[in-house]
N, CA, C and O of each residue as an XYZ file, in Angstrom:
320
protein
N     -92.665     53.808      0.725
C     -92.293     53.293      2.039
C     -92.911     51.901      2.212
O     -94.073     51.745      1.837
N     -92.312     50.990      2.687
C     -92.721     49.928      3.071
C     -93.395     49.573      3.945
O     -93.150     50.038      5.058
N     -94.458     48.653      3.794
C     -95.304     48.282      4.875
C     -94.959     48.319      6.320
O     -95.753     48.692      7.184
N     -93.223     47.748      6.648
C     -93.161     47.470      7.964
C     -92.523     48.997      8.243
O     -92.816     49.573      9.291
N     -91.677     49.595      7.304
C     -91.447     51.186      7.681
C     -92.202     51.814      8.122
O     -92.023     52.332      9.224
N     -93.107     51.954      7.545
C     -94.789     52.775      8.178
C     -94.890     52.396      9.214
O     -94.626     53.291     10.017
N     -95.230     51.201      9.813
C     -95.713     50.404     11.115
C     -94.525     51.384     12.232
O     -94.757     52.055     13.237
N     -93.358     51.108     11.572
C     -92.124     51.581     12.821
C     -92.494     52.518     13.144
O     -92.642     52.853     14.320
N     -92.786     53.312     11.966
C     -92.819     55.086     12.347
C     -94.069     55.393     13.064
O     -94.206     56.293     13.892
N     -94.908     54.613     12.694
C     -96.255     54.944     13.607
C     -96.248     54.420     15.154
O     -97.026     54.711     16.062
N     -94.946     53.424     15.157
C     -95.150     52.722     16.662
C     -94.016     53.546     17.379
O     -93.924     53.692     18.598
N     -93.125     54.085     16.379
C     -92.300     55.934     17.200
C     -93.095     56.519     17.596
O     -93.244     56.605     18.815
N     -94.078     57.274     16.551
C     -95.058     58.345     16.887
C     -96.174     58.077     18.219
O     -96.744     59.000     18.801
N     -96.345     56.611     18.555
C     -97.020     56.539     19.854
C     -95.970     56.463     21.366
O     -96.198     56.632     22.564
N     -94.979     56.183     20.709
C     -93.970     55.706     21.905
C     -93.332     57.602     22.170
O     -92.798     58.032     23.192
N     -93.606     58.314     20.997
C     -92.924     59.590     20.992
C     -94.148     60.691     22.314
O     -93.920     61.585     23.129
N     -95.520     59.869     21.812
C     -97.173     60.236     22.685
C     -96.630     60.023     24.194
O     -96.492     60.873     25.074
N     -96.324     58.431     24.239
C     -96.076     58.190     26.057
C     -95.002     58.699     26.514
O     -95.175     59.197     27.626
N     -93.642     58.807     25.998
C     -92.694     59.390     26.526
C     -92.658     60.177     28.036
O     -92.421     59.878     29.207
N     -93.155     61.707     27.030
C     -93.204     62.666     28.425
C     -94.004     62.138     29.708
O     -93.993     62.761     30.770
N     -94.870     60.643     29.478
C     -95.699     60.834     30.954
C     -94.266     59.764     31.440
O     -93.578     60.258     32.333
N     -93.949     58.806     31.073
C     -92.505     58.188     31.732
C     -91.591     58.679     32.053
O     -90.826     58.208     32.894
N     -91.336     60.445     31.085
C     -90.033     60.810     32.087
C     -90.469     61.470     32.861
O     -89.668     61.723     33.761
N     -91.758     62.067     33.000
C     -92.354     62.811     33.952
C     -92.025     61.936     35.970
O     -92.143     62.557     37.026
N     -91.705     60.726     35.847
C     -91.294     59.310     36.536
C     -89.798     59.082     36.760
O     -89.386     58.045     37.280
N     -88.664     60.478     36.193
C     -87.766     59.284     35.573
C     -87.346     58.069     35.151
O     -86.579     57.200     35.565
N     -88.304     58.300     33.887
C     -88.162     57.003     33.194
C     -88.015     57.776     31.873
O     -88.184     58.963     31.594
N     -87.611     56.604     31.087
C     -87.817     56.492     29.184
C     -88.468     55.077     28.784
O     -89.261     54.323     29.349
N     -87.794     55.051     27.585
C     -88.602     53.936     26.646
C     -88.161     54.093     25.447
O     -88.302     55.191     24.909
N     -87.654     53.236     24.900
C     -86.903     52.744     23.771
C     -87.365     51.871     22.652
O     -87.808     50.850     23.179
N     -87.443     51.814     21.676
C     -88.438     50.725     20.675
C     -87.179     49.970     20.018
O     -86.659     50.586     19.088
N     -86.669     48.862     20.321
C     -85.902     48.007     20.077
C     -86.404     47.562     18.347
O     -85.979     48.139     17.346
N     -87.100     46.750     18.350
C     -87.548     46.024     17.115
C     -89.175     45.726     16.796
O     -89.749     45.483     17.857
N     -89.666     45.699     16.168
C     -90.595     45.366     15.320
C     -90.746     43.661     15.205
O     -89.584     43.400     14.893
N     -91.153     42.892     15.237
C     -90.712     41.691     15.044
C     -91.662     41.419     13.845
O     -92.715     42.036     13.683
N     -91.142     40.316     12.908
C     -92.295     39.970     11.742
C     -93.773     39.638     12.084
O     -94.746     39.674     11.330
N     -93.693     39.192     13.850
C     -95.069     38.771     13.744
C     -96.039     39.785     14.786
O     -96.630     39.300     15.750
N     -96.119     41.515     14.380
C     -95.782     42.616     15.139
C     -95.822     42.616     16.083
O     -96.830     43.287     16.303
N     -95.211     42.166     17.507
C     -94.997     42.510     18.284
C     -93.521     43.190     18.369
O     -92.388     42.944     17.954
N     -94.309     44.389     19.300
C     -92.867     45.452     19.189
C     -92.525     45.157     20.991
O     -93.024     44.820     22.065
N     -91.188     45.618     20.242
C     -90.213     44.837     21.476
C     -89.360     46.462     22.432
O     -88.593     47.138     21.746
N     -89.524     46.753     23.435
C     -89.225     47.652     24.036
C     -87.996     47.647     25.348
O     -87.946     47.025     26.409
N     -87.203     48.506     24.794
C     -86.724     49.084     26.511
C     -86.862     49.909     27.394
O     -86.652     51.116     27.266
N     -87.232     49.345     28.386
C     -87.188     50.420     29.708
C     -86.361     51.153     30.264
O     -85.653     50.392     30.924
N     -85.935     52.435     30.429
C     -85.062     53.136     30.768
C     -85.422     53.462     31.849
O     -86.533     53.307     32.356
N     -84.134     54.127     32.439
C     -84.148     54.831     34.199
C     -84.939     54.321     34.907
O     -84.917     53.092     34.831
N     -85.852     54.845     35.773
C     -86.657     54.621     36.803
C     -87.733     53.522     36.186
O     -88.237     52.652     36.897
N     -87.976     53.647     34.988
C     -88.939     52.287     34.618
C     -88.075     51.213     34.495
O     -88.769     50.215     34.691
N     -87.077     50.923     34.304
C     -86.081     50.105     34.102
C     -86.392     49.155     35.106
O     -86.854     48.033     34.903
N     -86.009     49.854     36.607
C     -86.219     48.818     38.022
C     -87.074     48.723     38.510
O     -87.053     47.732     39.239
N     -88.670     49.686     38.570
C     -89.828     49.972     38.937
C     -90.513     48.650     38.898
O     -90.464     47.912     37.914
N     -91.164     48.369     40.018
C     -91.792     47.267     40.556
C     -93.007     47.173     39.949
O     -93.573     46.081     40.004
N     -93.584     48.170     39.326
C     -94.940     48.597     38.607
C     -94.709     48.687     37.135
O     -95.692     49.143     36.550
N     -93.569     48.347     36.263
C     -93.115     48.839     34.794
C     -93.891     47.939     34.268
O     -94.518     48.303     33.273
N     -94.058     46.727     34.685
C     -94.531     45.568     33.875
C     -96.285     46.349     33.659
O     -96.766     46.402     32.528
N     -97.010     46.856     34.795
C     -98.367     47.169     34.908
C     -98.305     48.706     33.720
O     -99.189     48.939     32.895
N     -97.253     49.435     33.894
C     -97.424     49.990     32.628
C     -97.117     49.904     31.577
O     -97.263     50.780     30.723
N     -96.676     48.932     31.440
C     -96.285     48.039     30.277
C     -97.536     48.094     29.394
O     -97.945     48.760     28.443
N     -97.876     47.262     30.021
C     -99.690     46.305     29.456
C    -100.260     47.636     29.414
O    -100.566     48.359     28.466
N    -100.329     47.792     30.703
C    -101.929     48.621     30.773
C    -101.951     49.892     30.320
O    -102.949     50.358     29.769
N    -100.683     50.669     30.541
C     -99.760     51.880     29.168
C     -99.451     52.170     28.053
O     -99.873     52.949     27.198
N     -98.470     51.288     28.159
C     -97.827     51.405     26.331
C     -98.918     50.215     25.538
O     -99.581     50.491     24.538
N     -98.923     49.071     26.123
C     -99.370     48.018     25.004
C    -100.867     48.441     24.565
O    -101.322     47.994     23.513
N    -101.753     49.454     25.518
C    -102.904     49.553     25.128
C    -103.241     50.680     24.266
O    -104.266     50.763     23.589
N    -102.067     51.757     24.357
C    -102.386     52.930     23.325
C    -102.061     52.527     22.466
O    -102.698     52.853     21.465
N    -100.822     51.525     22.275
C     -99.823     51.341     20.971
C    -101.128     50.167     20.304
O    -101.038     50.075     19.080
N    -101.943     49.551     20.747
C    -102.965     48.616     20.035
C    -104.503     49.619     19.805
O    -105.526     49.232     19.241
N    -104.276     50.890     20.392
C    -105.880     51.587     20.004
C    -105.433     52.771     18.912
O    -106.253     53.392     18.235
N    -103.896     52.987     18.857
C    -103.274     53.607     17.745
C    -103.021     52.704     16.433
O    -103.309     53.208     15.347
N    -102.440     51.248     16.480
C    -102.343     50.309     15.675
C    -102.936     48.686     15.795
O    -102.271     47.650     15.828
N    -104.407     48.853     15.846
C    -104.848     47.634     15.447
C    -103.937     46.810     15.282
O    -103.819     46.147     16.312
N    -103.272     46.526     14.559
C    -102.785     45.592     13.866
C    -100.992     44.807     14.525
O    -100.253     43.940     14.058
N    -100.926     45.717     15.824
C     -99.906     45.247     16.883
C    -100.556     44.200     17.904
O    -101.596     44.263     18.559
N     -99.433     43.083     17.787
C    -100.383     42.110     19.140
C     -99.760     42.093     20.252
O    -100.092     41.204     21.037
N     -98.912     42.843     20.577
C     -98.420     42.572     22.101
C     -97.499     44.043     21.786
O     -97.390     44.726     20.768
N     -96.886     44.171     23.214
C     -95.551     44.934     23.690
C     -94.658     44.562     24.796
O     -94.846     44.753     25.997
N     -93.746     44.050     24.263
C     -92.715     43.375     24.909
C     -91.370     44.459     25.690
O     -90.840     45.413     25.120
N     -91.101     44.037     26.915
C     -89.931     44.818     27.673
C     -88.962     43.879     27.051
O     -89.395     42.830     26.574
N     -87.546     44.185     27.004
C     -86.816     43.268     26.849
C     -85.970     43.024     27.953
O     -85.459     41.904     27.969
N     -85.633     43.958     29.086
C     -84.930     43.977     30.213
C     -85.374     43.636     31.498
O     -84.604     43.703     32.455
């Protein structure tokens, strides 16, 4: 498996971790792309989609487990 294959699957396996507390919200979350310079690039679904607060769990949610699960990620990007 390739270096950036691994990375994907491990940045599923955390996005697969937050899930249930976002739909617990009606919400989801989607992992768009990987980018070469890793920042992973995300969509917001349902209720996180329009939520006035998505950006705060953005950062302070996804981008901080997905960087204490993978060092080696520098950001997490919404794309919507």
């Amino acid at each position: 498996m390739s270096k950036n294959a691994e990375l994907i699957k491990k940045v599923e396996n955390v996005i697969d971790q937050i899930r249930p507390y976002l739909e617990a919200d009606g919400g989801n979350i989607r992992l768009v792309e990987l980018t070469d310079d890793l920042v992973v690039n995300v969509e917001l679904l349902g209720a996180c989609g329009s939520c006035p607060m998505s950006q705060m769990t953005l950062k302070a949610g996804v981008e901080q487990a997905m960087k204490k699960a993978i060092p080696e990620i520098k950001s997490v990007e919404a794309i919507n």
